[in-house]
C-alpha positions, 0 to 999 in steps of 0.5 A: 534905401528900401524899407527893409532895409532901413529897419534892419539897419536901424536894430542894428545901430540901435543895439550897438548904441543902446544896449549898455545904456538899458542895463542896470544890474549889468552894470555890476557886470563886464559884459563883452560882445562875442560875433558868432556864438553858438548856444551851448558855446563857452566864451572867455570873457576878459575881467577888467585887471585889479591891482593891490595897494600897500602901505608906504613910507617913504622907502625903497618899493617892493618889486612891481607887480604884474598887473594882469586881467583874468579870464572867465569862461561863461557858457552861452546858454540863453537867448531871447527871440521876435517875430513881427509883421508890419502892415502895408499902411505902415510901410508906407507912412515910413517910405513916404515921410519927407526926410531920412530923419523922420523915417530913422524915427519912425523905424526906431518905434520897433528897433527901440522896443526890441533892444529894450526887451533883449537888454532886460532879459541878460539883466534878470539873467545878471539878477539870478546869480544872487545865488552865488553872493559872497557876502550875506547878510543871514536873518536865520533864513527870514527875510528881513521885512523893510522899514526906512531903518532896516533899508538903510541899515542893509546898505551900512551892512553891505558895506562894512562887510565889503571893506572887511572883505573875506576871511583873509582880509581881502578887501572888496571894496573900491570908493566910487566903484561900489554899486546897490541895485534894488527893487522899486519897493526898496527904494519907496523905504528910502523915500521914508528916510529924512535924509532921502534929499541928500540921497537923490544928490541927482549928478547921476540923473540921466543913468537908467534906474539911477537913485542916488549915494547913501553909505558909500553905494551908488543906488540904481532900482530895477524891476528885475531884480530877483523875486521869489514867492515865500509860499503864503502870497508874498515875494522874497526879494534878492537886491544885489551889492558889488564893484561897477563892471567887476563882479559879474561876466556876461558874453552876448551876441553882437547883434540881434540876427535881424532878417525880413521877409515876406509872408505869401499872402499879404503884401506885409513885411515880417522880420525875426531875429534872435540875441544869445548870451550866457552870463557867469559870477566869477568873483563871488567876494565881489557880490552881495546880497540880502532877502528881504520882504518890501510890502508897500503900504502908504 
């Protein structure tokens, strides 16, 4: 196997195997690979189906309810692009190690990087739909400037908002399924808190961004969750609250387009490729969010 080829091989393999683990405010989101699409494309993205609980007791059962998905059509209206070249030296260290391992490894070193960066673009992509939050929690349009209380306070809130659910009283929360993601600076509050050591309950580790349980939220941190400037030197931040894989659509390419070829006066590898996708809200009594300030100070 040429070089070449084993680095397109491996984008591809690495996509397909690590794409859903570099996402974390898509982790509120069902995100689903489409082959083919076009930007400009409207997909339907199919929602994982919600079924409704009722009280029993004991006697005869209502007629069963169709438990159907629904669909969410999302427009393919977004992409992220590379472009690099890998030098002739470099080329050779990969063809020249001793085993197909070593050469996979050596590959991964621009695969890996790649669908890092792809994966962090539909997450900021997930991450501006804050917009669209259901649930808000309203400070007269100031945002609320953090302490260790007000941190866990915001979580308390959100969550009590999310099992009163909407003016119908709709319920919008799922035990086990309820998802906060935060900026770094949020959790530096929860660090503050004398509980923090039963927050970090650490069975979920290994998950990207992963902190740990508090007020019934499963808490994750990402560094794309939205910041906007407040105009006198500060950033106003938007974490997100929602159901794991229930509350956000996303439709992506199912690969990264990956091609090489080579330049006409080095004896050089270059490869480009391209990723599409588009991301949507559909169920906005299902998204949370609140503005808050976080400045970090020890």
């Amino acid at each position: 196997m040429s070089v070449e080829q084993l680095i397109l091989g491996t984008f591809n393999k690495s996509f397909d195997k690590y794409f859903y683990d570099e996402l974390v405010v898509g982790r509120l989101a069902h995100t689903e690979f489409k082959n083919g699409i076009k930007k400009g494309d409207e997909v339907d993205v199919k929602m994982p189906a919600l079924i409704t609980l009722f009280d029993y007791d004991g006697g005869q059962l209502p007629n069963a309810e169709v438990a159907t998905s629904s669909a969410t059509k999302v427009r393919i209206d977004r992409g992220k692009a590379f472009h690099f070249e890998i030098e002739e030296i470099k080329k050779k260290e990969i063809e020249n190690a001793p085993d197909m391992k070593q050469k996979v490894e050596l590959a991964k070193e621009y695969s890996a990087d790649g669908v890092k960066q792809f994966a962090a673009g539909v997450d900021a992509a997930y991450a501006k739909l804050y917009t669209r939050a259901g649930h808000y929690l309203d400070n007269d349009g100031a945002a609320i400037t953090l302490t260790a209380t007000k941190a866990k306070d915001i979580l308390a809130y959100m969550a009590a908002k999310f099992q009163r659910g909407d003016s119908n009283g709709h319920n919008s929360w799922v035990d086990g399924k309820m998802i906060a993601i935060v900026p770094p600076e949020y959790e530096f509050y929860l660090g503050k808190l004398d509980i923090y050591g039963n927050v970090e309950s650490g069975h979920r580790k290994l998950e990207k961004g992963y902190i740990g349980k508090l007020c019934g939220w499963e808490i994750y941190t990402s560094n794309n969750i939205t910041g906007v400037s407040d105009g006198e030197g500060g950033i106003d931040y938007y974490p997100l609250f929602g159901i794991e894989g229930k509350t956000l659509a996303g439709g992506v390419s199912s690969n990264l387009n990956t091609m090489h070829y080579m330049p006409e006066k080095s004896f050089n590898a270059c490869y480009k490729g391209y990723g599409l996708f588009g991301v949507g809200a559909p169920r906005a009594d299902f998204l949370g969010t609140v503005k808050i300030k976080a400045p970090l100070s020890v």
